[in-house]
C-alpha positions as CSV (number, residue, x, y, z in Angstrom):
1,X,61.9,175.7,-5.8
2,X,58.4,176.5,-3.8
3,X,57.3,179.9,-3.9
4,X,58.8,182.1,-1.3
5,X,56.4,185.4,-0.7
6,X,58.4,188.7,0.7
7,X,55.9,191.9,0.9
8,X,53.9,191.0,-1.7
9,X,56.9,189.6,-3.7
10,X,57.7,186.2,-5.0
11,X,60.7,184.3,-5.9
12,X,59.4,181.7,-8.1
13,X,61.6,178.8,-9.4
14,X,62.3,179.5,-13.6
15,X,60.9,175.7,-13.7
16,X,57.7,176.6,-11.8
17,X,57.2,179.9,-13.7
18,X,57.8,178.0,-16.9
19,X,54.8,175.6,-16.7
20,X,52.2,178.0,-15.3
21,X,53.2,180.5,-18.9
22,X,53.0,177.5,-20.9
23,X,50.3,176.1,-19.9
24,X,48.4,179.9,-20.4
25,X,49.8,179.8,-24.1
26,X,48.4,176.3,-24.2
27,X,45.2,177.3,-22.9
28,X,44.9,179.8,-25.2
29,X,45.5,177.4,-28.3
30,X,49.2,177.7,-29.0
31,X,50.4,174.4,-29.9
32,X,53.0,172.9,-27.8
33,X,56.0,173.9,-30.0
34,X,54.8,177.2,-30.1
35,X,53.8,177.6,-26.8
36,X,57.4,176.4,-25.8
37,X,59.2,178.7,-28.0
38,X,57.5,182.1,-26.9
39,X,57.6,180.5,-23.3
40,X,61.5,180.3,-23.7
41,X,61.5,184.0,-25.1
42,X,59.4,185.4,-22.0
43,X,61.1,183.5,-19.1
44,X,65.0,185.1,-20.8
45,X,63.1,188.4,-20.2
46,X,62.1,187.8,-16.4
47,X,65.2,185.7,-15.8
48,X,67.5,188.6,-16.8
49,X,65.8,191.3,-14.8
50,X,64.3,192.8,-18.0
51,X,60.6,192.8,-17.3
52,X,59.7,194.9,-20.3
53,X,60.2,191.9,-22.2
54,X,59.0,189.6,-19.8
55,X,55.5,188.0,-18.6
56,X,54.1,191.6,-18.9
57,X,53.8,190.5,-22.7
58,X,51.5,187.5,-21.9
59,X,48.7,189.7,-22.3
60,X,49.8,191.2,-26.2
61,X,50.1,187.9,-27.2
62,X,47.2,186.6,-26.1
63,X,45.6,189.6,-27.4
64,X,46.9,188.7,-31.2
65,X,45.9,185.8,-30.9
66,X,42.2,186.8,-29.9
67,X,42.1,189.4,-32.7
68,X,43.3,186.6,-35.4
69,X,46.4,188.6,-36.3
70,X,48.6,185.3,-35.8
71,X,48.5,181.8,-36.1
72,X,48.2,179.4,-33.0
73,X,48.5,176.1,-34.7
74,X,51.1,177.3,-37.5
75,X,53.7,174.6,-38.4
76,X,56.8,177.1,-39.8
77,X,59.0,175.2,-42.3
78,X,62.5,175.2,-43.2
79,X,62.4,175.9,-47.3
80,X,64.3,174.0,-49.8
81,X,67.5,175.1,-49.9
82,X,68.5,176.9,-53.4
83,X,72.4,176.0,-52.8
84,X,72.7,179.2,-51.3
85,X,73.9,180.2,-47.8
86,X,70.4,181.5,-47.2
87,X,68.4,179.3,-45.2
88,X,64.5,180.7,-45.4
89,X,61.4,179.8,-43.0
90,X,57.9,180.3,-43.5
91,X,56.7,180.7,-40.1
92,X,53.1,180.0,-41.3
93,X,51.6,182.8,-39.9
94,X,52.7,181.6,-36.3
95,X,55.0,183.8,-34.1
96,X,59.0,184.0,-34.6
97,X,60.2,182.3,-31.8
98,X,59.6,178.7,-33.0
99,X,60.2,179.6,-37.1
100,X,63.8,181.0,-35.4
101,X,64.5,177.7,-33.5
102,X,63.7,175.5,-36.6
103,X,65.8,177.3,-38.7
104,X,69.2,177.7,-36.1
105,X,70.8,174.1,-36.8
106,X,71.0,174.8,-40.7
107,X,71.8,178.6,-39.8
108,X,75.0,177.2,-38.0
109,X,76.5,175.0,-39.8
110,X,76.4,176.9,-43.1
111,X,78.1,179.9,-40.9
112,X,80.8,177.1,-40.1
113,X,80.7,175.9,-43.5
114,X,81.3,179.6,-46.1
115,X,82.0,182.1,-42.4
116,X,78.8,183.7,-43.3
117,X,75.4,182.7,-43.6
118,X,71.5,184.4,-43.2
119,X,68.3,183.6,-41.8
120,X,65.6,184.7,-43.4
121,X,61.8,184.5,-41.3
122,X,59.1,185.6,-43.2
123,X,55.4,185.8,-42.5
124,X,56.0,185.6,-38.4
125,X,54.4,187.6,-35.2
126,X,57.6,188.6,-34.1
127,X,57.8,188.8,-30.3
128,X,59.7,189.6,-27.2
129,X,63.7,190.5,-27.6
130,X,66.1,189.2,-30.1
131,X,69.1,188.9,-27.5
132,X,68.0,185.6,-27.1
133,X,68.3,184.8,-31.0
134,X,71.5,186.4,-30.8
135,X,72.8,184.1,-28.0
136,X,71.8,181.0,-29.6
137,X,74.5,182.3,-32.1
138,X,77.0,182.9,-29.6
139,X,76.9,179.7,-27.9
140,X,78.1,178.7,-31.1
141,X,81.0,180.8,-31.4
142,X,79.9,182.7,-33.9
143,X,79.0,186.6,-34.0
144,X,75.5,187.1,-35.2
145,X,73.8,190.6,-35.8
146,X,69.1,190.1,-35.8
147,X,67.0,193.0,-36.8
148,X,63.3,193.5,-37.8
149,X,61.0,196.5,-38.6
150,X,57.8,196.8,-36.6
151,X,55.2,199.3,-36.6
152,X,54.9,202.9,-37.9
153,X,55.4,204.5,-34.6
154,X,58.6,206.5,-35.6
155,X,59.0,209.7,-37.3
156,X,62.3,210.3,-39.7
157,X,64.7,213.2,-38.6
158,X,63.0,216.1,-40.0
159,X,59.6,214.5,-40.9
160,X,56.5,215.1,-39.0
161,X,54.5,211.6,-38.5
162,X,55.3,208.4,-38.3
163,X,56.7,206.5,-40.9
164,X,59.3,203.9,-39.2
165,X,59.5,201.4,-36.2
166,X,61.1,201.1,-33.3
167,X,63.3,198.6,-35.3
168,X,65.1,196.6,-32.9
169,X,68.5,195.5,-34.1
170,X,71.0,193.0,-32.2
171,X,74.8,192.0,-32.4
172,X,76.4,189.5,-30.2
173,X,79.9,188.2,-30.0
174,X,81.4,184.7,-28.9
175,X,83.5,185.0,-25.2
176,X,84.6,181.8,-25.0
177,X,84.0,180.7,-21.1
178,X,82.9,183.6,-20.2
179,X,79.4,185.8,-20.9
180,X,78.9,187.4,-24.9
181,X,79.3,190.2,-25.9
182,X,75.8,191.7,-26.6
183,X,73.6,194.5,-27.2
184,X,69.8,194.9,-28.1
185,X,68.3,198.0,-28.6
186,X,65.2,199.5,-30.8
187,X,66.5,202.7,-33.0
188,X,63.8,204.9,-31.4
189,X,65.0,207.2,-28.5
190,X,62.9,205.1,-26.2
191,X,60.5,202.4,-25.9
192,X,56.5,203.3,-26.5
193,X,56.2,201.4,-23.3
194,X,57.7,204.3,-21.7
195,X,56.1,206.9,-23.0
196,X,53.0,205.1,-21.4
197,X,54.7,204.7,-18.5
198,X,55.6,208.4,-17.9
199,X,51.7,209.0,-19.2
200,X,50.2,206.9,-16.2
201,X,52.6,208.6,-14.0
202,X,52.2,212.2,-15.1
203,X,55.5,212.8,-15.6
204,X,56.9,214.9,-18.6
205,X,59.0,213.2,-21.3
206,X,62.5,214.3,-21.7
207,X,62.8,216.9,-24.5
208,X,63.5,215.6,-27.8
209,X,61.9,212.1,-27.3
210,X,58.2,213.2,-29.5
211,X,56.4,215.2,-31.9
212,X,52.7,215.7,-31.6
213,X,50.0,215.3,-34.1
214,X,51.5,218.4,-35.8
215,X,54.6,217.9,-36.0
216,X,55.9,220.1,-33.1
217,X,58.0,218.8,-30.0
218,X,56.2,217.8,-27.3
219,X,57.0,216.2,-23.6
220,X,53.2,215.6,-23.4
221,X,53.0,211.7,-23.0
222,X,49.9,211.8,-24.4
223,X,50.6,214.2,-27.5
224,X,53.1,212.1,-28.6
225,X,51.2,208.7,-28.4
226,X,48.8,210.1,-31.0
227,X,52.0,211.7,-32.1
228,X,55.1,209.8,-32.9
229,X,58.3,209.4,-31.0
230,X,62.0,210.3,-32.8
231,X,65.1,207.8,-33.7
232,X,67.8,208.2,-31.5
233,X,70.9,209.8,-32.0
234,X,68.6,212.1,-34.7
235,X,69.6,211.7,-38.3
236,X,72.1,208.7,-37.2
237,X,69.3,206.6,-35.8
238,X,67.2,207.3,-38.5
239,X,69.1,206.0,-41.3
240,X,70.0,202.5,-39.0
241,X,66.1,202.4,-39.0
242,X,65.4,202.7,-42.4
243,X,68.1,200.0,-43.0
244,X,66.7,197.8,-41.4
245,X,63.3,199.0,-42.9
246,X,65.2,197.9,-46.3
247,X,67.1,194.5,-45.2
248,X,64.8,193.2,-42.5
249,X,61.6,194.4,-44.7
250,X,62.2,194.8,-48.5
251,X,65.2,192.7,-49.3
252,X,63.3,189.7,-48.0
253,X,60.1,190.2,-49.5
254,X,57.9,191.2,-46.3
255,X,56.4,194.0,-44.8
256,X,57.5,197.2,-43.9
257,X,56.6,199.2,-40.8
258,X,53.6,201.4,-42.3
259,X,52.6,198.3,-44.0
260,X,52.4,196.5,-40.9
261,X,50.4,199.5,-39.3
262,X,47.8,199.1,-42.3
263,X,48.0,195.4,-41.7
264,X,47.2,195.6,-38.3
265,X,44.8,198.6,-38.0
266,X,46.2,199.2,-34.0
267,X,49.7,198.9,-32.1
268,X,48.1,197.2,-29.1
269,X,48.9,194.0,-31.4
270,X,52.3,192.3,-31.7
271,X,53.7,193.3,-35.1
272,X,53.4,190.8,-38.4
273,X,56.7,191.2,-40.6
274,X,59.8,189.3,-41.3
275,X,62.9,189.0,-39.8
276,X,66.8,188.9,-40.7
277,X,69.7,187.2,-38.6
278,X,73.4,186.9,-39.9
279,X,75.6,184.2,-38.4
280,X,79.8,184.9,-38.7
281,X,82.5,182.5,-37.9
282,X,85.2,184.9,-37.0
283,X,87.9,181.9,-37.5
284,X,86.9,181.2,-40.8
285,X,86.8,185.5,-41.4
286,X,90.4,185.7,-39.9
287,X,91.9,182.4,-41.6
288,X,95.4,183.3,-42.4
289,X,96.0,186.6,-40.6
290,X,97.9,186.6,-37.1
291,X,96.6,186.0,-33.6
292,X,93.6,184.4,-32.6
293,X,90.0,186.4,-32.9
294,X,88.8,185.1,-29.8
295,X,92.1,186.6,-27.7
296,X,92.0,189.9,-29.6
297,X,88.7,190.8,-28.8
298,X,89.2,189.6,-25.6
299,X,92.1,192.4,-25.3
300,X,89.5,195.3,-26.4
301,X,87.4,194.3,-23.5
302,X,89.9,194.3,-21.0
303,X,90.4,197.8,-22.1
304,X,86.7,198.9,-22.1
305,X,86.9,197.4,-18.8
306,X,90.1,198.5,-17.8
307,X,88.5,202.4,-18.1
308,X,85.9,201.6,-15.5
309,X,83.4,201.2,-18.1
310,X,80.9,198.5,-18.7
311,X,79.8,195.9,-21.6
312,X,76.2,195.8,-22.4
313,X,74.4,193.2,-21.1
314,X,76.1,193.1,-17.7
315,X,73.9,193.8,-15.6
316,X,71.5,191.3,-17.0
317,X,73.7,188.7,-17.0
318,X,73.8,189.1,-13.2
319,X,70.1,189.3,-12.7
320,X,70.5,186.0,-14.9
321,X,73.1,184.5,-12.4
322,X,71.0,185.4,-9.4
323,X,68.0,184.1,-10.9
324,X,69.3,180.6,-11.7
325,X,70.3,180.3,-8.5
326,X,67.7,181.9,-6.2
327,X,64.3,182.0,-8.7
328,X,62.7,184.6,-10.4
329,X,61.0,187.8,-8.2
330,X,57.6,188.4,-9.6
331,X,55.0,190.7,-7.4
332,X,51.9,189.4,-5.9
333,X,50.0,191.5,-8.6
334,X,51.6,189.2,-11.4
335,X,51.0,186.0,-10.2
336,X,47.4,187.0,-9.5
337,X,47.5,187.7,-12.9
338,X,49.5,184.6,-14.1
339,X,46.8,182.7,-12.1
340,X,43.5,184.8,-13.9
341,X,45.0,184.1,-17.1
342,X,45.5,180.6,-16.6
343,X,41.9,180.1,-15.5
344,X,40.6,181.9,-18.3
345,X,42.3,182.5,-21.0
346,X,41.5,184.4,-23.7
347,X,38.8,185.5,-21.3
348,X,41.0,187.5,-19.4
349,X,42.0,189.2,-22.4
350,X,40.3,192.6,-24.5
């Protein structure tokens, strides 16, 4: 599809948008599988209306890459298998996105095989969402949940710096013919990116988003930058964040958020952990027992529905619809950038 400009916007064909971030990852020393793999993950953010995790992350990336915090050229590897329904990747140092597409095939079929089965990723640059991890379960019919620490950006209920990450964590569930059922969401209140957002913009954070440097609760932007934001949903969200602090960190022998932070010396880097995805086969889980998994969940979302709420992930599975048939709308600003980063690559970058 050729680039349509509207008032400085763009509708750019996902094809055409595609090549020009691949060929910037490649410019910038990624290896082609690599460079296709965090291409896929950026493109799902922009195709499904979720910029945050989108093309504005080209930048981060490249940034790691500059600082030497991740591997261009790394060549993850699926480990030898110790009979278990664990399959393990060393992502060599490289980002997730290509350690997590090496490792799907085995992930599946020992999830169709036992019902259950684990990834584990260690030693990755994890980057960009997990929804699409999630859906590359789905499309399999199986449920899958992904999680991963990140940096220490997050202050436990009651503490007074920070000590957690935003820890993203992510279920999805199998609709046969019809969209998953999926949610993604960090176990802070709200995104960093936000607060810097609302900083740029002068506007006050809502109350109970941050502590300061002190420990006291702020709605200064900047205060709680150099402070630390709170879990959501207060002592709730911060024991889902240390969980995954302890499955997605810990229990598979990589780093921790504060470790991460030490590792990294900044948060202006993509994060350096592991990560954890579980694969179900609800079939093989409801062998035996009445009606059909599939059907009965089916009948829980009618009724969601049927109250005139919504399923997560809705809405950006209609930005997905429209943008498969219509193109991606990007601003002038961001292909002008698109285009400076292509021309100079790690150049561009500070």
């Amino acid at each position: 599809m050729p680039m349509t400009t509207m008032a400085d916007l763009c509708l750019v064909g996902i094809d055409e948008l595609t090549e020009k971030v691949k060929a910037i990852f490649r410019k910038s020393g990624l290896t082609d599988a690599n460079a296709a793999a965090l291409t896929r993950a950026l493109i799902a953010g922009e195709r499904d209306g979720c910029k945050s995790h989108g093309i504005y992350r080209i930048e981060g990336a490249l940034r790691t890459i500059k600082a030497g915090k991740v591997r261009p050229d790394a060549v993850p590897r699926v480990l030898p298998s110790d009979g278990s329904a664990i399959v393990r990747v060393d992502a060599d140092g490289g980002f997730s996105n290509a350690a997590f597409e090496l490792g799907v095939p085995a992930l599946v079929e020992l999830a169709e095989r036992y019902g259950l089965a684990s990834l584990v990723i260690n030693d990755c640059c994890h980057f960009s969402a997990l929804w699409p991890e999630i859906e590359a379960l789905t499309e399999n019919n199986l449920a899958g949940l992904a999680m991963c620490p990140s940096y220490a950006t997050v202050a436990p209920t009651g503490g007074n710096r920070p000590l957690l990450g935003t820890n993203p964590f992510a279920f999805g569930w199998p609709r046969p013919g019809n969209d998953p059922y999926v949610f993604d969401f960090a176990t802070s209140v709200a995104a960093r990116g936000e607060i810097e957002l609302r900083r740029q913009a002068g506007e006050p954070l809502p109350e109970g988003w941050a502590i300061d440097v002190d420990g006291r609760p702020t709605t200064d932007p900047a205060a709680a930058l150099s402070g630390a934001m709170l879990p959501f949903g207060g002592h709730k969200g911060s024991a889902i964040s240390t969980m995954i602090e302890l499955l997605a960190g810990v229990m598979i022998g990589d780093l921790t958020s504060p470790e991460v932070l030490d590792f990294l010396g900044t948060t202006t880097l993509a994060p350096f952990h592991g990560e954890l995805i579980l694969a179900f086969s609800p079939k093989i889980f409801a062998a035996g027992r009445p009606g059909d998994p599939f059907a009965r969940a089916e009948t829980l979302f009618d009724a969601i529905l049927g109250q005139g709420a919504r399923l997560p992930s809705q809405r950006r599975f209609a930005a997905r619809a429209a943008a498969l048939t219509e193109g991606i709308r990007i601003s002038g600003e961001e292909m002008r950038q698109l285009d400076r980063l292509l021309a100079h690559g790690l150049g561009e970058v500070c």
